[in-house]
DRENTORKOL-3810 file (N, C-alpha, C; in nm, 4 decimals):
REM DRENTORKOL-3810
@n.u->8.9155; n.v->7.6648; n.w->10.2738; ca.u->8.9827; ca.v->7.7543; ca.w->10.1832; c.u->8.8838; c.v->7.8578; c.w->10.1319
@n.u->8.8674; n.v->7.9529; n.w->10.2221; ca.u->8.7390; ca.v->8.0678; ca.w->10.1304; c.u->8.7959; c.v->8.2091; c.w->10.2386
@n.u->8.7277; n.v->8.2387; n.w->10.1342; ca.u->8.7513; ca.v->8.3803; ca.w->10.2423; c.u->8.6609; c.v->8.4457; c.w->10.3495
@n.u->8.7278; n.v->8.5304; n.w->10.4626; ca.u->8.6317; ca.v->8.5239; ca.w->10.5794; c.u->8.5422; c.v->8.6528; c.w->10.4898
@n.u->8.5303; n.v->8.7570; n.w->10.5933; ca.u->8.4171; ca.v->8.9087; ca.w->10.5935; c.u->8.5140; c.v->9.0021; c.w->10.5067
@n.u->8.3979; n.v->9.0419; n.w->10.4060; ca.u->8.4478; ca.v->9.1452; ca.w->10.3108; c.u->8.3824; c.v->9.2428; c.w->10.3824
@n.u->8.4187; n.v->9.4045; n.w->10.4088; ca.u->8.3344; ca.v->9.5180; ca.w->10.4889; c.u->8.3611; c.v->9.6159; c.w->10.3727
@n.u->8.2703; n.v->9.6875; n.w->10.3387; ca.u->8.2604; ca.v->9.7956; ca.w->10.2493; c.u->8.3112; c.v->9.9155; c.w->10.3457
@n.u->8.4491; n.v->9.9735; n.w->10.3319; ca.u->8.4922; ca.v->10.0849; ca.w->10.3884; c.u->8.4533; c.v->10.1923; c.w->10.3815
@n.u->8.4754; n.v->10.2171; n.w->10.2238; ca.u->8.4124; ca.v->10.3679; ca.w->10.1825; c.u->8.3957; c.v->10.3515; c.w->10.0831
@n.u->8.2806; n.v->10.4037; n.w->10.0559; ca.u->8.1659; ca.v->10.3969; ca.w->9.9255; c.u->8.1664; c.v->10.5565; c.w->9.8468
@n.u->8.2440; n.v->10.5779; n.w->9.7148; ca.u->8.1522; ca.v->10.6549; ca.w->9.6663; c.u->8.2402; c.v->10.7969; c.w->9.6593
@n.u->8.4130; n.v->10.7681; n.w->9.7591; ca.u->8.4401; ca.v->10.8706; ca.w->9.8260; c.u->8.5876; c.v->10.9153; c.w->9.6843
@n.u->8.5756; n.v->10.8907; n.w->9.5839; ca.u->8.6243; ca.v->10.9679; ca.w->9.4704; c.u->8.5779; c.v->10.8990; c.w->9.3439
@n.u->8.4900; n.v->10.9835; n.w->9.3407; ca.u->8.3857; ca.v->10.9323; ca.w->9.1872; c.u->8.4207; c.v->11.0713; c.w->9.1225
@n.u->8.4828; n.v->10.9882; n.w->8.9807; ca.u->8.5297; ca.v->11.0599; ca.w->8.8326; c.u->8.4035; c.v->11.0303; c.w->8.7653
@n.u->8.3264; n.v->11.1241; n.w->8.7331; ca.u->8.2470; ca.v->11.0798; ca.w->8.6664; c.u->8.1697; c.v->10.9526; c.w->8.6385
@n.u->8.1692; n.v->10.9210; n.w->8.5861; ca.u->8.1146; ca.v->10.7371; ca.w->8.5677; c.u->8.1787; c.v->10.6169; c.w->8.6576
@n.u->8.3032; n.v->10.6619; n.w->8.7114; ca.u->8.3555; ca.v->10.6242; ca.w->8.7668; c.u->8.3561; c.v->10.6251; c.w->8.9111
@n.u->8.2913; n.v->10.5187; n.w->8.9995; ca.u->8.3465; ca.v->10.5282; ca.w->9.1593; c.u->8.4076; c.v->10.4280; c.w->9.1877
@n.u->8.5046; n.v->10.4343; n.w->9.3390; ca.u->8.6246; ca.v->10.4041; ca.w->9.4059; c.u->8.5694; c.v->10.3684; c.w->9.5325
@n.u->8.5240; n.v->10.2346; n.w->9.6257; ca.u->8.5311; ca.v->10.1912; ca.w->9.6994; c.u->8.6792; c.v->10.1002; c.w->9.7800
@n.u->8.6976; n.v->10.1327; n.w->9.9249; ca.u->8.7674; ca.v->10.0566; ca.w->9.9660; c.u->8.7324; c.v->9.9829; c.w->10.0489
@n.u->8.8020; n.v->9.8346; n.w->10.0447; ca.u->8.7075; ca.v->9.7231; ca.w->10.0956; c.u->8.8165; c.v->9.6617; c.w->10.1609
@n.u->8.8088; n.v->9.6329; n.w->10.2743; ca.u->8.9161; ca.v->9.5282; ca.w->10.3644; c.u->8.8348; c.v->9.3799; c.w->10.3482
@n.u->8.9532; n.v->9.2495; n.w->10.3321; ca.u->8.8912; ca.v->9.1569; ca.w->10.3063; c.u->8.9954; c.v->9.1206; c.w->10.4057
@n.u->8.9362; n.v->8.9780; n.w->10.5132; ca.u->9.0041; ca.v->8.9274; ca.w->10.6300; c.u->9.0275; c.v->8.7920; c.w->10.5724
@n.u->9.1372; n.v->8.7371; n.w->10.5804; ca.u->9.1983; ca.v->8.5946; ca.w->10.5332; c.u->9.1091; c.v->8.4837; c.w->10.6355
@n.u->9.1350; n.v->8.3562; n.w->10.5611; ca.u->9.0995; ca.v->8.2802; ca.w->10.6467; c.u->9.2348; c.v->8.1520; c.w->10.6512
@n.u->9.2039; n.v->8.0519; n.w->10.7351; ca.u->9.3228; ca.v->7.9346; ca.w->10.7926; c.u->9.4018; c.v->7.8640; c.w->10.7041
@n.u->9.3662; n.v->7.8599; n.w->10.5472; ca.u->9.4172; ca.v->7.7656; ca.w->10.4625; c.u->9.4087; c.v->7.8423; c.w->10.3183
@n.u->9.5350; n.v->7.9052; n.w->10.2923; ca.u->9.5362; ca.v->7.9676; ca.w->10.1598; c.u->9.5696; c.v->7.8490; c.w->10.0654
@n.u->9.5014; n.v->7.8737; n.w->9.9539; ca.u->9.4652; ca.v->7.7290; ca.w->9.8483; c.u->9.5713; c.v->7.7998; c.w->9.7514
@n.u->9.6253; n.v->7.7097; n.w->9.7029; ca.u->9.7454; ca.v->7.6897; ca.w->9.5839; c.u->9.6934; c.v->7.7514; c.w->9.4837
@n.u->9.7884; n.v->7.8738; n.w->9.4054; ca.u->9.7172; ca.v->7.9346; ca.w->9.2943; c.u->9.6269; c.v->8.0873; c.w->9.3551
@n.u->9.6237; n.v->8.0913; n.w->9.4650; ca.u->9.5340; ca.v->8.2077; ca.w->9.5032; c.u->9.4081; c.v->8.1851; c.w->9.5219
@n.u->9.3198; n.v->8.3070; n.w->9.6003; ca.u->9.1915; ca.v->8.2798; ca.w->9.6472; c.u->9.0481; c.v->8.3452; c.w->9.5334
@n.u->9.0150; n.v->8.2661; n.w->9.4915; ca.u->8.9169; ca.v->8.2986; ca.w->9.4036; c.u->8.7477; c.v->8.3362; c.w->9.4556
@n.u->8.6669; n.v->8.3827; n.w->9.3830; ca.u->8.5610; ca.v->8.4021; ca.w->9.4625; c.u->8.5518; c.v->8.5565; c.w->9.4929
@n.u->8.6726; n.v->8.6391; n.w->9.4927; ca.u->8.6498; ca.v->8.7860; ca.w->9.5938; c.u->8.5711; c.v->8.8681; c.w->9.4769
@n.u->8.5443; n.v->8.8851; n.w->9.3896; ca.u->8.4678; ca.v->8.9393; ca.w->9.2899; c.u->8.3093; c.v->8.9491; c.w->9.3551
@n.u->8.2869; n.v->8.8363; n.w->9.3608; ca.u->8.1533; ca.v->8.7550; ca.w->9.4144; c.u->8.1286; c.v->8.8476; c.w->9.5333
@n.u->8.2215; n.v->8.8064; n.w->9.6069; ca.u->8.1399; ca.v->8.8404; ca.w->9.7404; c.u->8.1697; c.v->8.9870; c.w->9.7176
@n.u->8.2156; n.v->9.0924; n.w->9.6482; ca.u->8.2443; ca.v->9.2092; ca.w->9.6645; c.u->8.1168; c.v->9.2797; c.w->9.6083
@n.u->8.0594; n.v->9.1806; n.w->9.5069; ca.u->7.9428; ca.v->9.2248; ca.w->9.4536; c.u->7.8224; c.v->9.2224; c.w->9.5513
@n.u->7.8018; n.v->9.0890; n.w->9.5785; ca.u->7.7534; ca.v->9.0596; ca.w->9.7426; c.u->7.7365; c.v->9.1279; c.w->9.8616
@n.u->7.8296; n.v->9.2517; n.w->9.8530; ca.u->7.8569; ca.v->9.3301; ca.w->9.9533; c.u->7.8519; c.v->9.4988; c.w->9.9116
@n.u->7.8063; n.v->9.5062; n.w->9.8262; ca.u->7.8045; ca.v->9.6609; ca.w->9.7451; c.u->7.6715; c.v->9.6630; c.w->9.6553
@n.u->7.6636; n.v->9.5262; n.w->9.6087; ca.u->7.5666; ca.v->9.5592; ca.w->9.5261; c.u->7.5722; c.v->9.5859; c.w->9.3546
@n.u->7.6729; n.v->9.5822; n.w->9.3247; ca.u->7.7840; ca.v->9.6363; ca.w->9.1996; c.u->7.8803; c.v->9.5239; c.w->9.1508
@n.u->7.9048; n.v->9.5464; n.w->9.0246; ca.u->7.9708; ca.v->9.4787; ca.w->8.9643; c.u->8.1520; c.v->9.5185; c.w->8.9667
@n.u->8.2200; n.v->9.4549; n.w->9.0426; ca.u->8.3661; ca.v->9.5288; ca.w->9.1029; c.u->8.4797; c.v->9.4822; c.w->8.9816
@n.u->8.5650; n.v->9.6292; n.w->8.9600; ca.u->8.6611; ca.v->9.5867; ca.w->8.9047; c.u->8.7990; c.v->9.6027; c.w->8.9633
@n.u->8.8373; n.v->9.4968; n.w->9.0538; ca.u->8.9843; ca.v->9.5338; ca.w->9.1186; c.u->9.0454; c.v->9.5307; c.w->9.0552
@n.u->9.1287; n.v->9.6792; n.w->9.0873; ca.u->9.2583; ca.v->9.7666; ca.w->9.0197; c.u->9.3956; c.v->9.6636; c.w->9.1236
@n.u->9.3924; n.v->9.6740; n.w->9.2438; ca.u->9.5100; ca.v->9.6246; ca.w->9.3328; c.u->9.4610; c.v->9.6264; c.w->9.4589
@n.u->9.5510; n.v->9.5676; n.w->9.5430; ca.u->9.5581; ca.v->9.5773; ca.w->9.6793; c.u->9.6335; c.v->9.6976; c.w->9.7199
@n.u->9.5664; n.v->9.7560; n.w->9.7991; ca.u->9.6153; ca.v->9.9071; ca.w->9.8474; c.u->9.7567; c.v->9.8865; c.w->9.9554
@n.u->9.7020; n.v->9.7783; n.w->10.0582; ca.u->9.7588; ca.v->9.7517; ca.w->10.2038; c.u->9.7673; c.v->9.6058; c.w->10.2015
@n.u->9.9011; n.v->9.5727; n.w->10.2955; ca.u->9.8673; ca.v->9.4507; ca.w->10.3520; c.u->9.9831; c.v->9.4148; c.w->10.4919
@n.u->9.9750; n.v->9.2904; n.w->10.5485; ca.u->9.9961; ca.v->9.3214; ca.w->10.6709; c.u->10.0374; c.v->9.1276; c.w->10.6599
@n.u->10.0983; n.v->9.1225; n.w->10.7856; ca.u->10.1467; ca.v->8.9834; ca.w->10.8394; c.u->10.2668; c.v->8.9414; c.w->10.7097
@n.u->10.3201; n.v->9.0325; n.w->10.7062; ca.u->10.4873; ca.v->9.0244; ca.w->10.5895; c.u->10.4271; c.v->8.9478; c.w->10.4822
@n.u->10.3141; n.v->8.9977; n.w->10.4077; ca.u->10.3005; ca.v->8.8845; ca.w->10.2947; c.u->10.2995; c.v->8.9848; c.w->10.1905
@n.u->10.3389; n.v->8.9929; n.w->10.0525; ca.u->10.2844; ca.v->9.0876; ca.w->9.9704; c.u->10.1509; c.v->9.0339; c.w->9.9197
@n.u->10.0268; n.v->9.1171; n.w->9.8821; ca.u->9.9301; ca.v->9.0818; ca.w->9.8264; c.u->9.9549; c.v->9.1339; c.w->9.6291
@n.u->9.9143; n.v->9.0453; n.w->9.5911; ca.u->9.8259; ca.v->9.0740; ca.w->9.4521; c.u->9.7306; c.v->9.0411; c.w->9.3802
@n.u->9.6608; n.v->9.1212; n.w->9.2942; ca.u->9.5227; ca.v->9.0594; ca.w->9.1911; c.u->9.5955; c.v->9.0376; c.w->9.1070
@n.u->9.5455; n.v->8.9266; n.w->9.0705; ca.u->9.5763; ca.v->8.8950; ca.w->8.9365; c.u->9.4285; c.v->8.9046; c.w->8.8682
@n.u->9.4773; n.v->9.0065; n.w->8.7738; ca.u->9.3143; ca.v->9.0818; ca.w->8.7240; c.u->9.2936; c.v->8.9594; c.w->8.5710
@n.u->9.3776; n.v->8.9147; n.w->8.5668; ca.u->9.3387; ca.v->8.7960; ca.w->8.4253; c.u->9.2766; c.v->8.7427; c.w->8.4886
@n.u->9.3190; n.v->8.6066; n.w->8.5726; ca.u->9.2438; ca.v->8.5177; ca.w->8.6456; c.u->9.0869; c.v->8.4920; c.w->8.7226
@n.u->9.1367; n.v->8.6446; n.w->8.7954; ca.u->9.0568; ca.v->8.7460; ca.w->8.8798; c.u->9.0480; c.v->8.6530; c.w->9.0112
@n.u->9.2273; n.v->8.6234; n.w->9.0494; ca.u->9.2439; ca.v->8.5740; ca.w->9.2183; c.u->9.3206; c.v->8.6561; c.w->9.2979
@n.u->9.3218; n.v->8.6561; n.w->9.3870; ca.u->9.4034; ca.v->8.7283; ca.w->9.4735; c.u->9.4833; c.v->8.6262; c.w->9.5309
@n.u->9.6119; n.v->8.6673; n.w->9.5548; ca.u->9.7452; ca.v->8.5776; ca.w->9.5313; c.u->9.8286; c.v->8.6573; c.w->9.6614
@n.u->9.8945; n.v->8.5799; n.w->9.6999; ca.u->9.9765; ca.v->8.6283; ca.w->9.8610; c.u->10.1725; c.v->8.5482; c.w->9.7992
@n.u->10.2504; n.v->8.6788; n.w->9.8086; ca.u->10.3555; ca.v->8.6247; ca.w->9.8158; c.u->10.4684; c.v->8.6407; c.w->9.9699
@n.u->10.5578; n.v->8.5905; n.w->9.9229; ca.u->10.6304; ca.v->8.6386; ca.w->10.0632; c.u->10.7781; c.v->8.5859; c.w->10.0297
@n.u->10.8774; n.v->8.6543; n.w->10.0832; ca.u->11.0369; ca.v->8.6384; ca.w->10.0850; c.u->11.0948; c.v->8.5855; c.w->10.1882
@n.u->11.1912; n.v->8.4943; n.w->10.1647; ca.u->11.3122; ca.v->8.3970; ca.w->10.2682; c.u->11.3605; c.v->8.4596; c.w->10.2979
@n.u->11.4122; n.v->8.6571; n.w->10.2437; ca.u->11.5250; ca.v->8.6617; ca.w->10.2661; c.u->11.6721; c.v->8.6074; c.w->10.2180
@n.u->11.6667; n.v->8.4640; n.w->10.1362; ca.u->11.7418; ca.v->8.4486; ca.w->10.0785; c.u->11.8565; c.v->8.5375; c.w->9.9549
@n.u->11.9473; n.v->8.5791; n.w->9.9450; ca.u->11.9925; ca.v->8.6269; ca.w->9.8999; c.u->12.0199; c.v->8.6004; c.w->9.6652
@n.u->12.0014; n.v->8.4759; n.w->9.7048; ca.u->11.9593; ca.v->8.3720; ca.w->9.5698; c.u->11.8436; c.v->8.3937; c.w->9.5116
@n.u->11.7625; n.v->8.4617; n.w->9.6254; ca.u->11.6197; ca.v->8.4301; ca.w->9.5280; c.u->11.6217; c.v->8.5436; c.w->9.4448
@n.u->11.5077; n.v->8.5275; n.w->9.3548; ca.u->11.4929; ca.v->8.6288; ca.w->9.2364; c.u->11.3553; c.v->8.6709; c.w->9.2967
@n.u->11.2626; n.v->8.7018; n.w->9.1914; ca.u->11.1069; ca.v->8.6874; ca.w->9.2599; c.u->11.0623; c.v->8.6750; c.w->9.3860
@n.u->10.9660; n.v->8.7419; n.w->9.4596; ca.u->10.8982; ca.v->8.6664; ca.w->9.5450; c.u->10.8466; c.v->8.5490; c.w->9.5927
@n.u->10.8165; n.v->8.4532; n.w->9.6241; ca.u->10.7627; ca.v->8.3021; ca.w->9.6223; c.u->10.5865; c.v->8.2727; c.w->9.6746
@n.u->10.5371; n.v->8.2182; n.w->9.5569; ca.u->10.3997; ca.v->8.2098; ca.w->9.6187; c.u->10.4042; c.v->8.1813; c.w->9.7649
@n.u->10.2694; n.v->8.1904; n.w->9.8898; ca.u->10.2581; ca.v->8.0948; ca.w->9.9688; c.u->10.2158; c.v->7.9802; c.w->9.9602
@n.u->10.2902; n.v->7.9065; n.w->10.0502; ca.u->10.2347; ca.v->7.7229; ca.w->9.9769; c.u->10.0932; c.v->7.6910; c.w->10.0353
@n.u->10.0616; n.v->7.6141; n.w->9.9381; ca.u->9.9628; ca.v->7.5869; ca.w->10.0074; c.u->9.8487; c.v->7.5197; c.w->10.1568
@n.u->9.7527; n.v->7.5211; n.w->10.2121; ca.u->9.7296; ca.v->7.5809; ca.w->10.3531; c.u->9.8037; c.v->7.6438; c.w->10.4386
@n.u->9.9051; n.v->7.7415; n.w->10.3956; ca.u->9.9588; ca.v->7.8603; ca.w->10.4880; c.u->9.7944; c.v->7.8891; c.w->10.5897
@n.u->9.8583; n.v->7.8681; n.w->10.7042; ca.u->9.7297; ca.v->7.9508; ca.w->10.7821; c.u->9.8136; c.v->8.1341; c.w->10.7814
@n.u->9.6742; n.v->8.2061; n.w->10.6901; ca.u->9.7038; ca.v->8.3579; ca.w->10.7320; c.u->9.5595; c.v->8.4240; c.w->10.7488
@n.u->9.5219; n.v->8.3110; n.w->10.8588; ca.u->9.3983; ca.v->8.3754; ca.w->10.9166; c.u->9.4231; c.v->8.5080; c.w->11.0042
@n.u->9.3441; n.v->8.6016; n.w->11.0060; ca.u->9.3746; ca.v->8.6934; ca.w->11.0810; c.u->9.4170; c.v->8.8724; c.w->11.0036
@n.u->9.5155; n.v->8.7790; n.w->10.8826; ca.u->9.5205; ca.v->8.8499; ca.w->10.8151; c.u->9.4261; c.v->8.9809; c.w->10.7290
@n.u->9.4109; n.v->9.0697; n.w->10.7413; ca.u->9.3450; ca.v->9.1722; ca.w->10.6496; c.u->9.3901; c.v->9.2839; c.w->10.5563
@n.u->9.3542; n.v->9.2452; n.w->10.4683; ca.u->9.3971; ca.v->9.3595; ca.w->10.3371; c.u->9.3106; c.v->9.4162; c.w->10.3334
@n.u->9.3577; n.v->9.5369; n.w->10.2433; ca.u->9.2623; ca.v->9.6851; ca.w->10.1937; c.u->9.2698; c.v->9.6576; c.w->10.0095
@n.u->9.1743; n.v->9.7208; n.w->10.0301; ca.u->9.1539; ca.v->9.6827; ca.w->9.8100; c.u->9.1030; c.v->9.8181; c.w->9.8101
@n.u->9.1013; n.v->9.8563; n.w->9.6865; ca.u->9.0431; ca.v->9.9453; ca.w->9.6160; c.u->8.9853; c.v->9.9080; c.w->9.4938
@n.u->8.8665; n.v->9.9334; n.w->9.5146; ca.u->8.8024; ca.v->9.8668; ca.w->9.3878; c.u->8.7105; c.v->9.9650; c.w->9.3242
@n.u->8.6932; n.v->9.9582; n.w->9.1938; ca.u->8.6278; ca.v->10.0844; ca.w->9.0766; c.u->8.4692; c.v->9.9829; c.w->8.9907
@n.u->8.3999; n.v->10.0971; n.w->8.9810; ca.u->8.2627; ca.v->10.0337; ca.w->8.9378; c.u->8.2401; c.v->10.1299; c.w->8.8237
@n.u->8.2134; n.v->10.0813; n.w->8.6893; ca.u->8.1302; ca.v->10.1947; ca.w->8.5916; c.u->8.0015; c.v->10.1949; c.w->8.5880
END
């Protein structure tokens, strides 16, 4: 349950003043853990050098919706039955394999 390769996309490429905007694709790995994947802070720092504050997930792919949950600070995967009953989206359960998977983030540094 961890996450695979974080790649620093683009560094640097709309800085407000004090403010810069990196985008970072992060690749899933085989067993999404209940509650969301924790840790991406870490390695984003790990990988930039900087202390990251994810705003959202830009992109995502393999029918899942992505989100941060910026309280927690996990990144969380939902997805729909299609059911006509449901309300909400539904977490994925836990060890969904969505290896393969890759999202785009956008993430801000002061």
């Amino acid at each position: 349950m961890a996450l695979g390769t974080t790649t620093l996309i683009t560094s640097g490429g709309a800085d407000a003043g004090q403010v810069n905007c990196d985008r970072i694709t992060v690749v899933l790995d085989n067993s999404y853990p209940t509650g969301g994947y924790t840790g991406l802070a870490d390695k984003i720092k790990g990988a930039t050098n900087r202390n990251p504050t994810i705003i959202g997930v830009v992109a995502q792919s393999g029918g899942y919706a992505a989100y941060w949950d910026y309280a927690n600070s996990k990144l969380m995967l939902f997805y729909s039955n299609s059911d006509a009953a449901d309300g909400p989206l539904i977490q994925v359960p836990d060890t969904t394999d969505v290896g393969g998977i890759t999202l785009s983030l956008l993430v801000f540094y002061k």
